[in-house]
VOVEX-579007 format. One record per residue (C-alpha): x, y, z. Coordinates in pm, whole numbers, plus 50000, padded with zeros to 5 digits. Layout:
{{X, Y, Z}}
...
This chain:
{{93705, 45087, 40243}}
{{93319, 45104, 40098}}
{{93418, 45469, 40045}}
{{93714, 45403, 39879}}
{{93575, 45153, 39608}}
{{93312, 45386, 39500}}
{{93509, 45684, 39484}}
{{93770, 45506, 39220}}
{{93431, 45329, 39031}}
{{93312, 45686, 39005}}
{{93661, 45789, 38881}}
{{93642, 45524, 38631}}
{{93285, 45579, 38493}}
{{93355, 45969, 38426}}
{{93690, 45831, 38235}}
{{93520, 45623, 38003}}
{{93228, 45786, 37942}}
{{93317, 46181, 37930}}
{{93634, 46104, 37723}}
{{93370, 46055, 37426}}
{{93180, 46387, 37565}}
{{93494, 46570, 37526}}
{{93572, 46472, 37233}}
{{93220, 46569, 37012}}
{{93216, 46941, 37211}}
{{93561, 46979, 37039}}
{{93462, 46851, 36705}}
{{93148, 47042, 36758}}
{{93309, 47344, 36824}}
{{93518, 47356, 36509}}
{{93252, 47288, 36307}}
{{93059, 47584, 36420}}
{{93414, 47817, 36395}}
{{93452, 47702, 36075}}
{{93069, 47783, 35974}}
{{92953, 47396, 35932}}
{{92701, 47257, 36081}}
{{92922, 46916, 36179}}
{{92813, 46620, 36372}}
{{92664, 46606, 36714}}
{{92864, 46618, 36994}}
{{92778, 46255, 37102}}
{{92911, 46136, 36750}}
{{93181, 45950, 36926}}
{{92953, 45741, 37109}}
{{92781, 45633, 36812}}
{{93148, 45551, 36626}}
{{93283, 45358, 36909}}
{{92921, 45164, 36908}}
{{92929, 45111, 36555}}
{{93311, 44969, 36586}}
{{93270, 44713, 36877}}
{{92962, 44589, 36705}}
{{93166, 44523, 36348}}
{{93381, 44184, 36262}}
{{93726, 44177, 36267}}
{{93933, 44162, 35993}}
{{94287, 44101, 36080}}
{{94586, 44051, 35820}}
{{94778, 43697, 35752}}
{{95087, 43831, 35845}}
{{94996, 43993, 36202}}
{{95116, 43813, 36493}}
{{94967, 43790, 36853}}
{{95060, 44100, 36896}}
{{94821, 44302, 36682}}
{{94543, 44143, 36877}}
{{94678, 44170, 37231}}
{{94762, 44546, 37202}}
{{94417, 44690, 37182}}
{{94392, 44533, 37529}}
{{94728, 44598, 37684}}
{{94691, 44996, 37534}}
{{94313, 45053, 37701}}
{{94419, 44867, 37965}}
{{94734, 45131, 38057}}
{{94584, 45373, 37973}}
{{94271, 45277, 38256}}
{{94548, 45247, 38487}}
{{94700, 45568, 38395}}
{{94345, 45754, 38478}}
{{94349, 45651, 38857}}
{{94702, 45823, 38906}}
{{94559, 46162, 38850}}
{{94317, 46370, 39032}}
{{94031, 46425, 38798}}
{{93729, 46594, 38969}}
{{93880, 46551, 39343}}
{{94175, 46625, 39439}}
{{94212, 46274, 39556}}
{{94418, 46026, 39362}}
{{94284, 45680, 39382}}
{{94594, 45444, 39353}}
{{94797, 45729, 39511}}
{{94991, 45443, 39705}}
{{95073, 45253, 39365}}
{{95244, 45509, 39163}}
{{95291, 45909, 39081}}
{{95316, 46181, 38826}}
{{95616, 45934, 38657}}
{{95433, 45638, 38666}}
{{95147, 45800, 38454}}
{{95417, 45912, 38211}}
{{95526, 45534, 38211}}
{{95208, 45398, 38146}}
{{95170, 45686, 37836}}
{{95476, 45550, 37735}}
{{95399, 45184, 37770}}
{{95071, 45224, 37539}}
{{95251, 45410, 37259}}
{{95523, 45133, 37252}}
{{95285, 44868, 37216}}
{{95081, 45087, 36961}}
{{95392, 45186, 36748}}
{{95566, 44819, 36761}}
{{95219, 44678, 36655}}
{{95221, 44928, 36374}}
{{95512, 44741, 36215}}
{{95351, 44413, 36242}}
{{95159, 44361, 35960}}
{{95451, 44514, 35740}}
{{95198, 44806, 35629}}
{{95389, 45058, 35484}}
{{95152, 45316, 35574}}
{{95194, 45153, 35948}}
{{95544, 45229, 35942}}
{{95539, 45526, 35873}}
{{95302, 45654, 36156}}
{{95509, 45425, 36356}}
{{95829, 45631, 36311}}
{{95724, 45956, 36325}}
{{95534, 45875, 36649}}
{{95826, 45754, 36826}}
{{96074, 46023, 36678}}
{{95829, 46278, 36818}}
{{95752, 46080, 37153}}
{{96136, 46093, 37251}}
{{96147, 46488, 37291}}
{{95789, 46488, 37392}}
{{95823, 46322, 37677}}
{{96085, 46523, 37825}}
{{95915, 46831, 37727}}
{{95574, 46659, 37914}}
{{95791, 46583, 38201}}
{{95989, 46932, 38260}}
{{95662, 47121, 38206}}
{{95485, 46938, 38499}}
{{95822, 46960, 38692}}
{{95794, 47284, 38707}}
{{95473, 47316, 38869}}
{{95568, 47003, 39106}}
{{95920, 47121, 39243}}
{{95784, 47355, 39493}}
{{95612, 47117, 39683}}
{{95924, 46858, 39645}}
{{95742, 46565, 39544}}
{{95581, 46381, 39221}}
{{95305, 46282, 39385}}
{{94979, 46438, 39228}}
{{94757, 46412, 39525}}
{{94975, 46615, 39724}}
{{95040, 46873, 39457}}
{{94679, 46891, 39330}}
{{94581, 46962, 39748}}
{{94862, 47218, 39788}}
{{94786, 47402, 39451}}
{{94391, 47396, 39564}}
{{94474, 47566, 39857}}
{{94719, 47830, 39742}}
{{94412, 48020, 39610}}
{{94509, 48285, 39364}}
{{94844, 48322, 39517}}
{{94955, 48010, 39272}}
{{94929, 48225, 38970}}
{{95313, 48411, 38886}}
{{95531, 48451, 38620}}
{{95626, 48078, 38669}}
{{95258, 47959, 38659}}
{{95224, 48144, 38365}}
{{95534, 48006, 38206}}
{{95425, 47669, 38267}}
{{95061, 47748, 38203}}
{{95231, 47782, 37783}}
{{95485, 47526, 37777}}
{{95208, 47285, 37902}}
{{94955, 47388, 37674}}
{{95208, 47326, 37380}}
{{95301, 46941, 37551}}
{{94930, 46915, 37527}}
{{94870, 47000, 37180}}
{{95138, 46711, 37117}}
{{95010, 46461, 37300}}
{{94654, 46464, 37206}}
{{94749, 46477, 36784}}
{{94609, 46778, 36736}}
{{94681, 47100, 36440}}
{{94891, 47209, 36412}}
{{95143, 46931, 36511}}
{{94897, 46656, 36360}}
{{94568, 46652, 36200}}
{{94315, 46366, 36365}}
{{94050, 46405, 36088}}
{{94249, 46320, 35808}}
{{94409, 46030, 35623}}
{{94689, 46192, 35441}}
{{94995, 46063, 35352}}
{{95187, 46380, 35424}}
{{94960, 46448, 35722}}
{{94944, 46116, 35943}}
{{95104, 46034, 36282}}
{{94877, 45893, 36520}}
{{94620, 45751, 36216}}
{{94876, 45594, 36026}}
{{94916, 45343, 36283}}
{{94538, 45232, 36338}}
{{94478, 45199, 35963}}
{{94562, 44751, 36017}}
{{94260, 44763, 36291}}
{{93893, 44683, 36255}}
{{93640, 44561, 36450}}
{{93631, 44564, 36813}}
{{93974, 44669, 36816}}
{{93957, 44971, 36620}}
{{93687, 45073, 36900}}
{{93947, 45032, 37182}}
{{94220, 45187, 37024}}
{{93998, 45477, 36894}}
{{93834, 45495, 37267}}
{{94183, 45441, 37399}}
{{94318, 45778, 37224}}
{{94007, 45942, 37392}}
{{94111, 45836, 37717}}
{{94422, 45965, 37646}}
{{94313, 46309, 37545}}
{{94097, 46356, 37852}}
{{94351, 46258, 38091}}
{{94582, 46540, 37960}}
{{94387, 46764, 37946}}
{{94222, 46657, 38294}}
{{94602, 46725, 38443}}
{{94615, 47040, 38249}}
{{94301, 47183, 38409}}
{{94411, 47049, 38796}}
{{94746, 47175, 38781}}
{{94705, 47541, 38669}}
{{94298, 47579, 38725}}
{{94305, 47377, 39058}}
{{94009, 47624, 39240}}
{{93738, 47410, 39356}}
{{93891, 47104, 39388}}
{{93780, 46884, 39696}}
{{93772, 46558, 39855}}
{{93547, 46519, 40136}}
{{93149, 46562, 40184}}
{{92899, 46696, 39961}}
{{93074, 46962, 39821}}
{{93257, 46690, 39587}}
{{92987, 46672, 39388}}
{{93057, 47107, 39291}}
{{93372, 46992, 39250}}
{{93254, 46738, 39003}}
{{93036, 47018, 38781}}
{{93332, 47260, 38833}}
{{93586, 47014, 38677}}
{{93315, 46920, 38364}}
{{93319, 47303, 38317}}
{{93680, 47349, 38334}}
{{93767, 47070, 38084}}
{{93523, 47170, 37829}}
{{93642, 47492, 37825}}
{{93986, 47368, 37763}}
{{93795, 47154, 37505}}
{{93691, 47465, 37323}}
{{93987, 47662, 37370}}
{{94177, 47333, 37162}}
{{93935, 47393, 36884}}
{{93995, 47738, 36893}}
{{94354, 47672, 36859}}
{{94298, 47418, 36568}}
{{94058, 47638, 36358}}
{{94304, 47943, 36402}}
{{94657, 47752, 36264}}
{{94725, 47551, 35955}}
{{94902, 47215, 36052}}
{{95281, 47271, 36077}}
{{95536, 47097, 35885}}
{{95649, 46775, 36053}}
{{96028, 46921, 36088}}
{{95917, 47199, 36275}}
{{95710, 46999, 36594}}
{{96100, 46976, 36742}}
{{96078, 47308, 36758}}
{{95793, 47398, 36910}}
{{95869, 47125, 37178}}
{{96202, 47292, 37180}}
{{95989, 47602, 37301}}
{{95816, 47437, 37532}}
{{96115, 47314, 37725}}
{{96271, 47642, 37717}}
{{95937, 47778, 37864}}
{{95948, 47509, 38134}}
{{96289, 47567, 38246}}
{{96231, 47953, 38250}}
{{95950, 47862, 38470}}
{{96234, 47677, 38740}}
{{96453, 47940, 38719}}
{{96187, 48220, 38797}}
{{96101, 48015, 39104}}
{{96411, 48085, 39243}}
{{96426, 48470, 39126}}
{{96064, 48555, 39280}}
């Protein structure tokens, strides 16, 4: 039991504080690809510092809702993180949920964040709030078939078992399917975390915003979970990216956790770096056109089942 409450405290603690991490190696990274010196990669400690210290300025029209969603969004998206194997290929609330209950809980934050969006009646809030959700609804299903098809071999949703099964495959795991999935994922993930070229985090554009259109009515304390909330968000994706196709390593018993642990810091900054990479290489897309790249991505994904059953 003893064991069990400071494995998921451990969990927690590399959630909140490496989603920052993450984050400032990626910014870092671009900056140096795009030869700028750019802030230092713990930048995003100092931001979400500066915001939980700062008063809260909250519009006349807002209801309870624009104050309870900062809460209920961090809150799911906690939740989310202990549903996932991150640096062990143990999942801590394994017994509460599965790969669709993380998707659920994903879902459940954007809701909250795109209904509270319209709150205020900010036109600029509206705005983010629509093209989030019209984006969200093919999204998902291109998040969900991608992951399917790394999942259906072992007949189950349930990302402890998968994560264990994949570990052991060794390099055996890695065909045409893997492969296949390996792309369409990386696309889902690309989505997901707002990122160029389907949307542009650094910027305040008219033309440009999705995800930052829809913060713009927060300040204070709440701006700080929301903003730390989207980090969360971005680390867990990309922490199921790296355990579902880079699974090597991964292990949940004695010492040799703690390898695990460095191996899985290595594997998601890399990722980290190969998003930048991505970023500085493409100019951001035209909104129109995300469809089809998720279109892609299904395609991709259900390529990947159908190999399955050819090889």
């Amino acid at each position: 039991m003893l064991e069990t409450i400071i494995f998921v405290l451990l969990q927690l603690v590399l959630i909140l504080f490496t989603a920052p991490l993450l984050q400032g190696i990626i910014k870092k990274t671009k900056a140096l690809l795009q030869s700028r010196k750019g802030p230092m990669i713990f930048q995003p400690y100092y931001d979400l510092w500066k915001y939980m210290k700062k008063d809260l300025v909250i519009s006349h029209h807002a209801s309870w809702l624009t104050r309870a969603t900062p809460y209920i969004v961090f809150s799911a998206l906690i939740t989310a993180g202990l549903l996932i194997p991150t640096f062990s290929n143990r999942v801590p609330l394994q017994f509460a949920g599965d790969f669709i209950a993380f998707v659920y809980l994903i879902g459940l934050a954007r809701f909250f964040t795109a209904l509270t969006a319209l709150d205020a009646g900010s036109a600029f809030g509206g705005m983010g709030a629509s093209r989030e959700m019209a984006l969200s609804a093919i999204a998902e299903i291109a998040f969900l078939l991608a992951v399917f098809s790394v999942t259906i071999p072992f007949q189950t949703t349930n990302l402890e078992t998968v994560a264990s099964g994949l570990a052991s495959g060794g390099w055996e795991i890695i065909t045409p399917s893997h492969i296949l999935s390996l792309l369409a994922m990386i696309l889902v993930v690309i989505t997901e975390t707002g990122r160029i070229p389907v949307d542009n985090p650094d910027t305040h554009l008219e033309l440009t915003m999705i995800h930052e259109g829809m913060l713009l009515e927060y300040s204070g304390r709440q701006l700080g979970l929301m903003v730390w909330g989207s980090l969360i968000k971005q680390f867990l994706i990309i922490s199921l990216l790296a355990n579902l196709f880079f699974p090597w390593g991964m292990s949940g018993e004695g010492w040799s956790i703690f390898l695990s642990l460095i191996l899985f810091l290595i594997k998601i900054f890399f990722l980290g770096i190969l998003l930048a990479i991505i970023e500085t290489s493409y100019a951001k897309i035209r909104l129109f056109q995300v469809p089809k790249l998720l279109g892609t991505s299904m395609v991709m994904s259900l390529l990947a089942i159908l190999t399955q059953f050819i090889f």
